[in-house]
DSSP file (Angstrom, degrees, kcal/mol; ACC not computed):
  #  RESIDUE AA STRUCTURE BP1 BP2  ACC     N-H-->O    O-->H-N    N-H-->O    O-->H-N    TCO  KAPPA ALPHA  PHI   PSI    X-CA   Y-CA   Z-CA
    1    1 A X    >>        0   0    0      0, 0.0     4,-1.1     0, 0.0     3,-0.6   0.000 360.0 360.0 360.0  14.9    0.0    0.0    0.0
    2    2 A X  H >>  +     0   0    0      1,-0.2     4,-1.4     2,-0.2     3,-1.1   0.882 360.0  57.3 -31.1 -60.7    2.9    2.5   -0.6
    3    3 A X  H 3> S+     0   0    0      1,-0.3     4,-2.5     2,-0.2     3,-0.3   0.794 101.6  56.4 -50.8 -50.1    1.4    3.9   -3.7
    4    4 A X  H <> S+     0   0    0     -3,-0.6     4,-2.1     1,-0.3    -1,-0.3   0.741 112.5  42.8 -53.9 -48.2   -1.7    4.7   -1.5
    5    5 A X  H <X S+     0   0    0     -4,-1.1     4,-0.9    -3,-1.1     5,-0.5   0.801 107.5  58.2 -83.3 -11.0    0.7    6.9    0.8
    6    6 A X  H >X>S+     0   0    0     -4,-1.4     4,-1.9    -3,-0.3     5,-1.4   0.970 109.2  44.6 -76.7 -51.0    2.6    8.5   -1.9
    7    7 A X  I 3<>S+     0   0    0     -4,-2.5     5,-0.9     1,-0.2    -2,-0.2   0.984 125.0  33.9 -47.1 -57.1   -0.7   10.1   -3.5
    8    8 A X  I 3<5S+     0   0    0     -4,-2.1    -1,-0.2     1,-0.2    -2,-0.2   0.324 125.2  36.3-102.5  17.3   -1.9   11.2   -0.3
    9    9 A X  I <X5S+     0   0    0     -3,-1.1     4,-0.5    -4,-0.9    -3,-0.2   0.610 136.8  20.1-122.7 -52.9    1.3   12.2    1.9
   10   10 A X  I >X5S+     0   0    0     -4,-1.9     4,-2.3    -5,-0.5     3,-1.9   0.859 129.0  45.6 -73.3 -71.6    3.4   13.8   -1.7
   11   11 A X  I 3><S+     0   0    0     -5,-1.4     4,-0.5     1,-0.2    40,-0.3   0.342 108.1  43.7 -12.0 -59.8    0.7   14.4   -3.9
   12   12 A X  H 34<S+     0   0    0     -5,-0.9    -1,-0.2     2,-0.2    -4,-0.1   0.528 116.2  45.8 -52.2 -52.7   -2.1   16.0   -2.4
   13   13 A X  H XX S+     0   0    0     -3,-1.9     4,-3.3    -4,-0.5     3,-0.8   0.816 106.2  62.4 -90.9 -24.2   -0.1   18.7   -0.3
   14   14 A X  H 3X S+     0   0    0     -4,-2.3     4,-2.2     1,-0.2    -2,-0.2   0.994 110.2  38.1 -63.8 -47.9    2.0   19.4   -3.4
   15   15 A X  H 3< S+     0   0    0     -4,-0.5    -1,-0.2    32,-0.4    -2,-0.2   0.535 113.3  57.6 -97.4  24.8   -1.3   20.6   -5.4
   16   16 A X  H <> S+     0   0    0     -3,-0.8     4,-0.6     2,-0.1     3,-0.3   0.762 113.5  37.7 -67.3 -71.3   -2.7   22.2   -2.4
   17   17 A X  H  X S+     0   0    0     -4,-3.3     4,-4.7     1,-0.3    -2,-0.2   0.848 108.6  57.1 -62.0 -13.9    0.2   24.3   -2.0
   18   18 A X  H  X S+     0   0    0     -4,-2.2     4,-2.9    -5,-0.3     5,-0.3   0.935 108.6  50.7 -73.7 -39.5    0.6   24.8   -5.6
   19   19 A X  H >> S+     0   0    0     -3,-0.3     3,-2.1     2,-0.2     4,-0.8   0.735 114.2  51.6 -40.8 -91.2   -3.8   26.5   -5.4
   20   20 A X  H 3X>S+     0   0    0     -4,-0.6     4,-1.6     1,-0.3     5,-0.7   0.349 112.9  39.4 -39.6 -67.2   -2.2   28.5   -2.6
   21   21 A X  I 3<>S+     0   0    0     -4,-4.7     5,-0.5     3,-0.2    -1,-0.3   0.679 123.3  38.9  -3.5 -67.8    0.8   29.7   -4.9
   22   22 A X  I <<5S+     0   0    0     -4,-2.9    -2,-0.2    -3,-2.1    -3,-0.2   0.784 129.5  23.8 -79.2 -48.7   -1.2   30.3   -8.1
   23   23 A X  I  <5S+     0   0    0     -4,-0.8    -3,-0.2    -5,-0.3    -2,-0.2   0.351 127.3  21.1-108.4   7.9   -4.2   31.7   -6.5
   24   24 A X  I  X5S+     0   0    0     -4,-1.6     4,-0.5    -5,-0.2    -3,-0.2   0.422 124.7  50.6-134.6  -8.1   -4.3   33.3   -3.2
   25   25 A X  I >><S+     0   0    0     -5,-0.7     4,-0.8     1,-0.2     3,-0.7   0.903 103.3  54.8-105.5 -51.7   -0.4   34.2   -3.2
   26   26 A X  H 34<S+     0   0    0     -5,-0.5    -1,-0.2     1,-0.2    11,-0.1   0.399  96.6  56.6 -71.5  -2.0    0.1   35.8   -6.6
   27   27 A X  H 34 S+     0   0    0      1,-0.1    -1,-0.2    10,-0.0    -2,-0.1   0.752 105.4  57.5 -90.7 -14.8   -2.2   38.5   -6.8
   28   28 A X  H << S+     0   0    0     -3,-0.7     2,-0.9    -4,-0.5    -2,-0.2   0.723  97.0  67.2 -47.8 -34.0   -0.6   39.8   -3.6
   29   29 A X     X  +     0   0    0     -4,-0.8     4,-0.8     1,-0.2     7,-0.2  -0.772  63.1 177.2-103.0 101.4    2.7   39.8   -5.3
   30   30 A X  T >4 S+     0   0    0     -2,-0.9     3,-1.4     1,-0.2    -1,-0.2   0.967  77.1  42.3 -81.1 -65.8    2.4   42.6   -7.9
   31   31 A X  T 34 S+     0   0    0      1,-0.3    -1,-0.2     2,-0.1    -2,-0.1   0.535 124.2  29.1 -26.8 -52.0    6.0   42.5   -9.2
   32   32 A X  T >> S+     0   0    0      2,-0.1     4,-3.3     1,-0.1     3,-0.5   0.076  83.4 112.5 -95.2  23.2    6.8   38.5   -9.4
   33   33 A X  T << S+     0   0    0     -3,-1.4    -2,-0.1    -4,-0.8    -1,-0.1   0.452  75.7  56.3 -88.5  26.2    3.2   37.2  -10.1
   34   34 A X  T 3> S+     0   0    0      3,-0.1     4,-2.9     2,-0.1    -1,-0.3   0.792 113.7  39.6 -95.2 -49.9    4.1   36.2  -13.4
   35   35 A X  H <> S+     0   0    0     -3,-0.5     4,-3.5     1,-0.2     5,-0.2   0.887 117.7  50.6 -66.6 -45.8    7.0   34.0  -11.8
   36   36 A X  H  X S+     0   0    0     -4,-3.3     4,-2.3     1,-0.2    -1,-0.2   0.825 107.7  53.7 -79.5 -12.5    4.7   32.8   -8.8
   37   37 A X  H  > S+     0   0    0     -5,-0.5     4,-2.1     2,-0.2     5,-0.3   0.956 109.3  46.6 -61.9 -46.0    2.0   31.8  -11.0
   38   38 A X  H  X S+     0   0    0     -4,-2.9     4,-2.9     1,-0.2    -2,-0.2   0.883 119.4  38.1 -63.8 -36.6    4.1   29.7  -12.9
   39   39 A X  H  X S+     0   0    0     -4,-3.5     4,-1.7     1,-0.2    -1,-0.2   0.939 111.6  57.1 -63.0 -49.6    5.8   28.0  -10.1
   40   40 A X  H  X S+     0   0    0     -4,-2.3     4,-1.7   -19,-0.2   -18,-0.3   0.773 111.1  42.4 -40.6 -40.9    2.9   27.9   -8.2
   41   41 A X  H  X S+     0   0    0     -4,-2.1     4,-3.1     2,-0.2    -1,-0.2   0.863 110.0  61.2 -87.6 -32.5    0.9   25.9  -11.2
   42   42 A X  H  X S+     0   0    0     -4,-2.9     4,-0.8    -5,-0.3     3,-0.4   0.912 104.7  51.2 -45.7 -83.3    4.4   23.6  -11.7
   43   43 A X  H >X S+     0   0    0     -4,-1.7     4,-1.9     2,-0.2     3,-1.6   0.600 107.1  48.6  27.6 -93.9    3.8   22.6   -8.3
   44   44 A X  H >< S+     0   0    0     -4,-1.7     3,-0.7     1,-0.3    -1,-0.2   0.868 117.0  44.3 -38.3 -66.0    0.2   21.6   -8.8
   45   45 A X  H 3< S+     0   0    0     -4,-3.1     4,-0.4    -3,-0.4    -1,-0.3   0.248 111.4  45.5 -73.8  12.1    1.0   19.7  -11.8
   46   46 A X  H <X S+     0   0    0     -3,-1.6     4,-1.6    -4,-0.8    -1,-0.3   0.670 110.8  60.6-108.7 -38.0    4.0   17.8  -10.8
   47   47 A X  T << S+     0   0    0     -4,-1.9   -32,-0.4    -3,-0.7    -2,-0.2   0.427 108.9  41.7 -68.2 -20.0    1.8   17.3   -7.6
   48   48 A X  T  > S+     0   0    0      2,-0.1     4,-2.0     3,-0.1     3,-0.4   0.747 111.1  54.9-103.0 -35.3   -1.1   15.4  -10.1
   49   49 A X  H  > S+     0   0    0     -4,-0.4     4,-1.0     1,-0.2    -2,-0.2   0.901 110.7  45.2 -61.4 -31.4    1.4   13.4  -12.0
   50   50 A X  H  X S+     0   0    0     -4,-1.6     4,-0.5   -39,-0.3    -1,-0.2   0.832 113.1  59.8 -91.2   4.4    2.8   12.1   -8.7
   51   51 A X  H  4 S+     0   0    0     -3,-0.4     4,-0.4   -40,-0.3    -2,-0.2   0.831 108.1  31.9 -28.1 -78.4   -0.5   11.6   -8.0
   52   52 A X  H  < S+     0   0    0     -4,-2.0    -1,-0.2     2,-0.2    -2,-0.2   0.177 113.6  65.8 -94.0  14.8   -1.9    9.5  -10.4
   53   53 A X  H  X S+     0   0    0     -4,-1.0     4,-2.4    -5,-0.3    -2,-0.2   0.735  99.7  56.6 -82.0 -23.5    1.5    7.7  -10.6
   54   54 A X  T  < S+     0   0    0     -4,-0.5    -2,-0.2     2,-0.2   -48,-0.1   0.767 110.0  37.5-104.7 -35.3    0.9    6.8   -7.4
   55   55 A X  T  4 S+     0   0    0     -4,-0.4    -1,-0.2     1,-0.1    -2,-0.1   0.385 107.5  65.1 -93.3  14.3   -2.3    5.1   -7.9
   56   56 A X  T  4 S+     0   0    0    -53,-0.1    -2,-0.2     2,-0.1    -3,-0.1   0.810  87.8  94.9 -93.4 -47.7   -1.4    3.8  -10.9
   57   57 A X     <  -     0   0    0     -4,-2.4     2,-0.3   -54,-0.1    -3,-0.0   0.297  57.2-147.8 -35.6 179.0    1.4    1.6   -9.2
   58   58 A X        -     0   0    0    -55,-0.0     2,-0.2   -56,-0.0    -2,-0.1  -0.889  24.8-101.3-156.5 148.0    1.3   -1.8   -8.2
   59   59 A X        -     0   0    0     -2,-0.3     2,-0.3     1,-0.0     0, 0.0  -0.617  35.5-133.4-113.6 128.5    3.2   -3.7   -5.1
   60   60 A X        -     0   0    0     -2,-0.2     2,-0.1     1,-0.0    -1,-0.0  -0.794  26.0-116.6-103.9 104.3    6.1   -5.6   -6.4
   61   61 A X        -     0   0    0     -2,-0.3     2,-1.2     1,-0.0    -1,-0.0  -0.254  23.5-130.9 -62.0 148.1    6.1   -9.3   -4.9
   62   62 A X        -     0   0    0     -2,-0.1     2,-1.3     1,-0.1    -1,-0.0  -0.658   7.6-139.1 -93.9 129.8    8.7  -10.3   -2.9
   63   63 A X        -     0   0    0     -2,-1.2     2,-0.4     2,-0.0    -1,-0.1  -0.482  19.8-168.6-102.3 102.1   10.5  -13.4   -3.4
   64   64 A X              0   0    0     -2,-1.3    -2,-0.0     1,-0.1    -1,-0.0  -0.689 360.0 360.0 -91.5 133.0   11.3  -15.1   -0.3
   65   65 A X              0   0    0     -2,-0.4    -1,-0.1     0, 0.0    -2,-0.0   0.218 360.0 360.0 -98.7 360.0   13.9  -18.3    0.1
């Protein structure tokens, strides 16, 4: 059940913080909010990939002697 904690312990908070970033953070910042949008939305989306990488995996048997 690894895969299960990787979505929801990486995943999850990465595209929370990446909303946070993108939307509540960057209209504050008048000067970079071209830079914090974009980062802010990498985030998010590196944050879905590891997402649904993470429920895409599968537990590897182990091969015991």
């Amino acid at each position: 059940m690894t895969s299960k904690q990787i979505s929801a312990g990486v995943g999850i908070p990465m595209i929370v913080v990446g909303i946070i970033l993108a939307f509540l953070l960057a209209p504050i910042q008048a000067d970079l909010k071209d830079t914090v949008e974009f980062v802010g939305s990498l985030i998010g989306i590196l944050g879905v990939i590891i997402f649904i990488a993470g429920l895409f995996s599968r537990k590897v048997p182990q091969i015991t002697s």
